[in-house]
KELODREN-797066 format. One record per residue: x, y, z of N, C-alpha, C in turn. Coordinates in steps of 0.1 Angstrom, whole numbers, plus 5000, padded with zeros to 4 digits. Layout:
KELODREN-797066
XYZXYZXYZ...
***
This chain:
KELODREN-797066
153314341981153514191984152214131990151514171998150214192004149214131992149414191978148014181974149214041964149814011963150113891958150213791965150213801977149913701985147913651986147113751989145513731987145313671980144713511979144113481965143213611961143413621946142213681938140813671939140313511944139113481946138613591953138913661968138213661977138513591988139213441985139313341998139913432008140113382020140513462030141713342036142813462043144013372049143913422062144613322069144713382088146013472086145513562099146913672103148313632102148013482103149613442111150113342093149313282088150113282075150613362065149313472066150213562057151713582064151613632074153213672086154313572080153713412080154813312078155113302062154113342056154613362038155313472036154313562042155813702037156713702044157413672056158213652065158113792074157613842074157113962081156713972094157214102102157014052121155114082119154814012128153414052132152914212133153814302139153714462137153514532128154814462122154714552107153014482096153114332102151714332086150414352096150114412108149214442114149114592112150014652111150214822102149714842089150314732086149814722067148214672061147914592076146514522070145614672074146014712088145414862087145414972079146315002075146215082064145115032055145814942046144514862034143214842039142614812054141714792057141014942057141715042059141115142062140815202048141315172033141315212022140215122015139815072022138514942016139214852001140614812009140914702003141114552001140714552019140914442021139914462037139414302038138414322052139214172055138914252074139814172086138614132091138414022095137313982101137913812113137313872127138213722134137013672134137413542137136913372137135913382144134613332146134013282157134513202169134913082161135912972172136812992178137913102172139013082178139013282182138913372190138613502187140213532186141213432189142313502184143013522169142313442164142713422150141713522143142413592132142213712122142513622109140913642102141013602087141113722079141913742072142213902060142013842045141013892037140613892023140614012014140913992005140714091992139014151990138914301991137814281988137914331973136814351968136614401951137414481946137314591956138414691950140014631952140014551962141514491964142014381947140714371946140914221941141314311924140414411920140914481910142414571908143014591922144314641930145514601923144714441923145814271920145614271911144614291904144614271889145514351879145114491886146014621877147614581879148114541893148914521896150114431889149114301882149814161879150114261860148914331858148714391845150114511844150614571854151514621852153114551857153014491861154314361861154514321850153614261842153714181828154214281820153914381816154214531808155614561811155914551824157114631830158314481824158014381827159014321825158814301808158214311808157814261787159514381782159014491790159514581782161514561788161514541802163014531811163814391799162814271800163714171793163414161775163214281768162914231756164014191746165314241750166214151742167114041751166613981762166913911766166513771761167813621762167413511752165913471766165413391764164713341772165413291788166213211787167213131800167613281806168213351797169013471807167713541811166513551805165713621814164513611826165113431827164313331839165413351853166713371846167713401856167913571862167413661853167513791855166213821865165213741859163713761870164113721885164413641886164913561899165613631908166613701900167313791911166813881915165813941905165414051905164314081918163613911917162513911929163513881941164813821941165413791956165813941959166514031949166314141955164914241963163814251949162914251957162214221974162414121975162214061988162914121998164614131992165114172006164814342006164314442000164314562000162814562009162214442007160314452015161114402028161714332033161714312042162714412051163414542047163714622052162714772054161714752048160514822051160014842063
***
């Protein structure tokens, strides 16, 4: 969820939006940006101005992470909805991600 949240660019987000997009406690994505930070995925770097505020960005290898990542989504579902009409498979994705979500946020 992490690397679909990063823009691809490289741009960088603060600590506390990512928290408010994924809905995630502060603990848990301060565990997570460590880990990835420690795997040279992503670089944490705080503000000058504010030293409480943490900017977190995709680095290259992150950014190729997201790429593989989005590349195996498209495959996976190409292949889950292929006889599905179109409508039933706008409605089968949807659940599919509200499930998703609540399984991340029992993580």
């Amino acid at each position: 969820m992490l690397f679909e949240i990063l823009p691809e660019d490289g741009s960088k987000l603060l600590f506390n939006e990512i928290a408010s997009i994924w809905r995630i406690s502060k603990s848990s994505l301060s565990d997570i940006i460590n880990k990835y930070e420690s795997q040279k995925f992503i670089n944490k770097c705080v503000c000058d101005e504010d030293k409480r505020s943490v900017y977190i960005s995709l680095t290259c290898e992150g950014i190729y992470i997201k790429q593989k990542l989005q590349v195996i989504e498209k495959e996976f579902l190409d292949i889950v909805l292929k006889n599905f009409h179109e409508e039933q498979g706008k409605v089968f994705e949807a659940n599919i991600n509200k499930a998703l979500k609540n399984i991340i946020k029992m993580l």
